[in-house]
N, C-alpha and C positions, 0 to 999 in steps of 0.2 A: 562185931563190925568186920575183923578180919573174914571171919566164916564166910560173913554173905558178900564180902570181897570176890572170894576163891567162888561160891559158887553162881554167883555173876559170870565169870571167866568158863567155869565149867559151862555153865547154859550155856552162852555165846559160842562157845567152842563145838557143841554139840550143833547147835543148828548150823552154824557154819559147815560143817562134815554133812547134812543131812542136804544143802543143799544142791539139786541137780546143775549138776555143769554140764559144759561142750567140752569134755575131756576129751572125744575122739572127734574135735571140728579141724576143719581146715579153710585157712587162709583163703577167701575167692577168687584171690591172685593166683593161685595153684590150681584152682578148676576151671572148666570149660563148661559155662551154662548153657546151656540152648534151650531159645523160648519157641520155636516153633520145629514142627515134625511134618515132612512130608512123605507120602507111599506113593509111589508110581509103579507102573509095568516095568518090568525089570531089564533097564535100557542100561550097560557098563557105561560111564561117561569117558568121554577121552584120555583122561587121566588114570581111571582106572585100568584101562583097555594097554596105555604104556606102562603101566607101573606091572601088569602080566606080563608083557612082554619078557622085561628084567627080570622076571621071576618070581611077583608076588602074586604065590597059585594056591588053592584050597579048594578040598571037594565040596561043591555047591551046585545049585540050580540057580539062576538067575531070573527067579520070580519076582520081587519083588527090587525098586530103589530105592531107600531110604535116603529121606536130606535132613539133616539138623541146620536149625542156624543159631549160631556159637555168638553171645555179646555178655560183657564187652570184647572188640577185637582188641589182642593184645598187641600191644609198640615193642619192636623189636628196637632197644634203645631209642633216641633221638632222633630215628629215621623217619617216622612220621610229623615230627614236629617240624622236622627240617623240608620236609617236604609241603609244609603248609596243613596237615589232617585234612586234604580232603579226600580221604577213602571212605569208605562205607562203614558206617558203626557197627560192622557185624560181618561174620564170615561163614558160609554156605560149605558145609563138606559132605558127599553124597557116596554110600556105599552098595552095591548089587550084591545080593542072596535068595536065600529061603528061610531067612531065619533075620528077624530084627535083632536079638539079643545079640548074634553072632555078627552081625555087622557093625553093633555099637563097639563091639569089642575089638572089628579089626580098627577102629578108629583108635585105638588105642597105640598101635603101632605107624600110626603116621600122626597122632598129632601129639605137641609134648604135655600136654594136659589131659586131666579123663573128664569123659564130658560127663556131665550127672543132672535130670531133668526137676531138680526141685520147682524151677519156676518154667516148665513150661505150658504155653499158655494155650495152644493152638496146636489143633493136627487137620489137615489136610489131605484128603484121598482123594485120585483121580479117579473118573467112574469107568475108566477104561479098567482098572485093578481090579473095582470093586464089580467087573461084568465078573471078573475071571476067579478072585478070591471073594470067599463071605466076611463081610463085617464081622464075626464072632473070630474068623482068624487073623487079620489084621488087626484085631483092637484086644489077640489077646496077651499078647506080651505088656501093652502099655495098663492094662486094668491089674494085671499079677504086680508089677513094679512098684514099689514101697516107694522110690523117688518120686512114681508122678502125681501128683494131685488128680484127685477124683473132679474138682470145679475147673479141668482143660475142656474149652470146648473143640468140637468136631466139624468141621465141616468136608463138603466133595466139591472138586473143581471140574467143569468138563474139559479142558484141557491140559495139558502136565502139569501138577501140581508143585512139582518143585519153582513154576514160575512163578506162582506166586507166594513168594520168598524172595523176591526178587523187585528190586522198587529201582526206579528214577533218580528220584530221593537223595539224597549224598546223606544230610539227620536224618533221617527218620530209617525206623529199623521193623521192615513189614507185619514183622509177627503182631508186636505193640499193635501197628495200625486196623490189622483187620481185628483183635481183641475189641479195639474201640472203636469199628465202625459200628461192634451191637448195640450200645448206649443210644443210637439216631431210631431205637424203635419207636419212640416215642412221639417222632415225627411221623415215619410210614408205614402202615401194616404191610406193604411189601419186606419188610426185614422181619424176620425171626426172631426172639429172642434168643436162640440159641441153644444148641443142646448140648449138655457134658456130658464128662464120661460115664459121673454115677447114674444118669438120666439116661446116657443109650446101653447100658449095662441092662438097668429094669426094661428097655424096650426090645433087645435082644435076645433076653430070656423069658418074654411073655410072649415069643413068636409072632406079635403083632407088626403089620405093615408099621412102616411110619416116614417122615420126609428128615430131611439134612437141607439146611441152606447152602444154595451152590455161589463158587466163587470163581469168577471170571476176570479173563487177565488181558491187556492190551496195554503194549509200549508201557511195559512198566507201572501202569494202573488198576487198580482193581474194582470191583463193581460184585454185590449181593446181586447175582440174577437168577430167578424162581428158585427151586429146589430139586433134589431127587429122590426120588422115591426107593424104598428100599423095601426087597416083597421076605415078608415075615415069614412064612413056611421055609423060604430059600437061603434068605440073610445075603441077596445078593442085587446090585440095581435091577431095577428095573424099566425107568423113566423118568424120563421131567417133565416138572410142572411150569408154567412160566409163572413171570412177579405178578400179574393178575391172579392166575389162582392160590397164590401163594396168599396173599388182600384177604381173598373170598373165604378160604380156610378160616381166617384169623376173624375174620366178617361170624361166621360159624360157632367158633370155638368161644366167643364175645373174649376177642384179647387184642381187639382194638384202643389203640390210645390217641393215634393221630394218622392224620393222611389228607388224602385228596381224592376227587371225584371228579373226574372231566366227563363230558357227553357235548353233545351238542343240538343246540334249538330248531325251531320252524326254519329259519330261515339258513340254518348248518355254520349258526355262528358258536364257536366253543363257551362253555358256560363249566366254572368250575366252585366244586363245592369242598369247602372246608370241614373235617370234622370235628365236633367239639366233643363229642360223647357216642357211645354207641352202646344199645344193652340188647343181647342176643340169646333167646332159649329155646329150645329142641324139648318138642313134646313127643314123648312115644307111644303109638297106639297098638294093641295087642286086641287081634279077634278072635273070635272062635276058631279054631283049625291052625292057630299060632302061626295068622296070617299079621305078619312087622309092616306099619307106617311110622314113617317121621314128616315130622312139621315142624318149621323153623320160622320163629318169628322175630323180629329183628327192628329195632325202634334206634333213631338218629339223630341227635339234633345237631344242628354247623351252622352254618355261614352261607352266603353266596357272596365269596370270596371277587371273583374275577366275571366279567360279563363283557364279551365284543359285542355284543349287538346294541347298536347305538338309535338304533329305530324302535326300543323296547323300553317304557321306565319301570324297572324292577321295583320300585315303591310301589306300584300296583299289584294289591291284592290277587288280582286274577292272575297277572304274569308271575309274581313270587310262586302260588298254586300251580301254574302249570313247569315251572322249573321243577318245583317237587318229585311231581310226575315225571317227567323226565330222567331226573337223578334215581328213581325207585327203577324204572323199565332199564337204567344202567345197570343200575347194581342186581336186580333179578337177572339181568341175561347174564350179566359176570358168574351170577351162580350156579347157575344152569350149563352154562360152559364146561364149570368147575365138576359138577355133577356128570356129565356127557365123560370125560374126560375116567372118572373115579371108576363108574357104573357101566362105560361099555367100549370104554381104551384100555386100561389097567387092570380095572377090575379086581379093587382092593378099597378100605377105609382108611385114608390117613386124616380122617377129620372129627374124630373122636365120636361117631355114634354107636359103634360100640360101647362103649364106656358106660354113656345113656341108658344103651340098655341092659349091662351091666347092673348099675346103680337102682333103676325102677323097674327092670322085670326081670333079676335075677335067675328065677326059675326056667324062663324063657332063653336066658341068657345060655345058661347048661347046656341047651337040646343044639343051640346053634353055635355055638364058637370055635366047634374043632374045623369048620369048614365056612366060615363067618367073613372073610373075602367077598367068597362066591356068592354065598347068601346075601351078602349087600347088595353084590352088583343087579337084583332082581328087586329091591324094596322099592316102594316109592315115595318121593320125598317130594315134599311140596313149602314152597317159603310164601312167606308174606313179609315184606318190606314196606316201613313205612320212612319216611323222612321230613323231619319240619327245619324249614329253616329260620331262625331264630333274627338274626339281624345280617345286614350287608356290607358289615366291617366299618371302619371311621368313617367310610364317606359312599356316599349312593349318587355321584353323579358321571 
């Protein structure tokens, strides 16, 4: 009895020793997290601009600006409580260089905590940067860094991005917010689901074009509007799309979940259509002389949500029919837009028919991908849209 006493004690003592601890953790009171990251053109902010003054000088370039934004903000004692909290749950501190790593460092001598990016969630590039640096060099310190998480998503702003890191708001703390304005995909195909790091990692090293959702800033609000385009050979912008072709892509790619469809009738009253489902497939045709067609066929079923025209009873079979019609001649011109736009603006694929033919004519695929841009911009694509609508929501009158 005593024996298996002592080697109970021994067992337990052993796992105890075996197991992994936060020997080298620290207190979150001691560090400075910041959930969002923005790159601008490398503008000294005023603050930086006096603190040289005084004398804080290093040799650098001023390419790029880095913003962090620091939550929780810390209470310097009972100054905040006494003050009522209503400042901002977070603190924005921005550094100019050539070098990220080097900038987070000098933040180290002006702030009393080290900032470290375990949770952050969000990076934001103005496409003014990303005219002048490539994607592969702004995103490569954050992809080497063992703090950052591979599931940060990315996005580009067309105006300085450090603004939007910047809210109205007194609660709410921007970064969180634009995180979670991705979750509304499932209302609109105009929103993206979003790309992370580990996702524009593989899209950066397979030189393929691809798009970024753009985020747009006003009095302190923000808005998902289109995307930009970012040209694969270069790794550098190139263009935008608006939230229409942004729809259209997703219409394409069949990674529709929800949205809407306005157009409007004989008589240019607005008629809007609900979606309930959408199923979308791209056929590829390969001919003699490895002459490339695609054809996209695209099936719908929704609602006919909203109807002004009060001269029209949409319980008529003919009238439900020619809505259809209608919402089809919308949605092909959306595509077709989408197309004009890909095929002889840009003149790049960011709507996966590579892939396509990747996947079903491989061999095909070989002969044309070192130069598969251009190659697109000459194929022809042809869609067929169909659309039923299903019922006219609780009430038809």
């Amino acid at each position: 009895m005593y024996r298996r006493h002592i080697l109970s004690l021994l067992l337990a003592f052993i796992l105890l020793v075996s197991q992994v601890g936060c020997w080298s953790s620290r207190e979150i009171e001691e560090l400075s997290m910041y959930t969002g990251l923005s790159l601008d053109k490398g503008e000294p902010s005023t603050v930086e601009q006096d603190l040289e003054k005084e004398g804080s000088r290093y040799f650098k370039k001023n390419k790029i600006t880095a913003t962090v934004q620091i939550v929780p903000k810390k209470s310097f004692g009972n100054a905040a409580k006494q003050a009522g909290g209503q400042g901002p749950n977070y603190i924005n501190i921005a550094g100019t260089g050539d070098s990220v790593l080097e900038i987070f460092r000098q933040f180290s001598i002006r702030l009393d905590r080290p900032i470290i990016g375990h949770h952050l969630k969000v990076i934001v590039v103005s496409t003014e940067l990303a005219k002048q640096q490539t994607m592969q060099q702004l995103m490569d310190f954050v992809l080497r860094d063992n703090d950052i998480r591979p599931s940060c998503l990315v996005f580009l702003s067309k105006g300085r991005a450090a603004n939007t890191l910047v809210t109205k708001y007194k609660d709410e703390v921007p970064s969180f917010h634009i995180l979670y304005m991705v979750r509304n995909h499932f209302r609109t195909s105009k929103l993206m689901r979003g790309i992370n790091l580990s996702e524009l990692d593989g899209l950066m090293h397979s030189k393929k074009s691809y798009i970024l959702q753009n985020i747009i800033e006003a009095e302190g609000e923000f808005e998902f509007s289109g995307a930009s385009i970012i040209k694969g050979d270069t790794g550098h912008w190139l263009g935008n799309l608006g939230q229409q072709d942004v729809e259209s892509i997703a219409w394409i790619k069949d990674d529709v979940e929800g949205g809407a469809i306005k157009t409007y009738d004989e008589r240019n009253q607005p008629i809007t259509y609900e979606i309930k489902s959408v199923n979308s497939k791209i056929t590829t045709k390969v001919t003699e002389g490895n002459n490339i067609s695609f054809h996209v066929k695209i099936e719908s079923k929704g609602r006919l949500i909203e109807d002004w025209d009060d001269k029209l009873d949409p319980t008529k079979t003919q009238n439900m029919k020619k809505a259809e019609k209608e919402f089809e001649k919308e949605v092909t011109r959306r595509l077709k837009t989408l197309m004009h736009k890909l095929q002889s603006q840009y003149k790049v694929d960011v709507a996966g028919f590579g892939e396509h033919l990747y996947i079903e004519k491989p061999q095909v695929w070989k002969k044309v991908k070192d130069d598969w841009d251009y190659k697109f911009s000459q194929i022809p694509v042809t869609f067929d849209v169909k659309l039923t609508i299903t019922d006219l929501g609780s009430s038809a009158e």
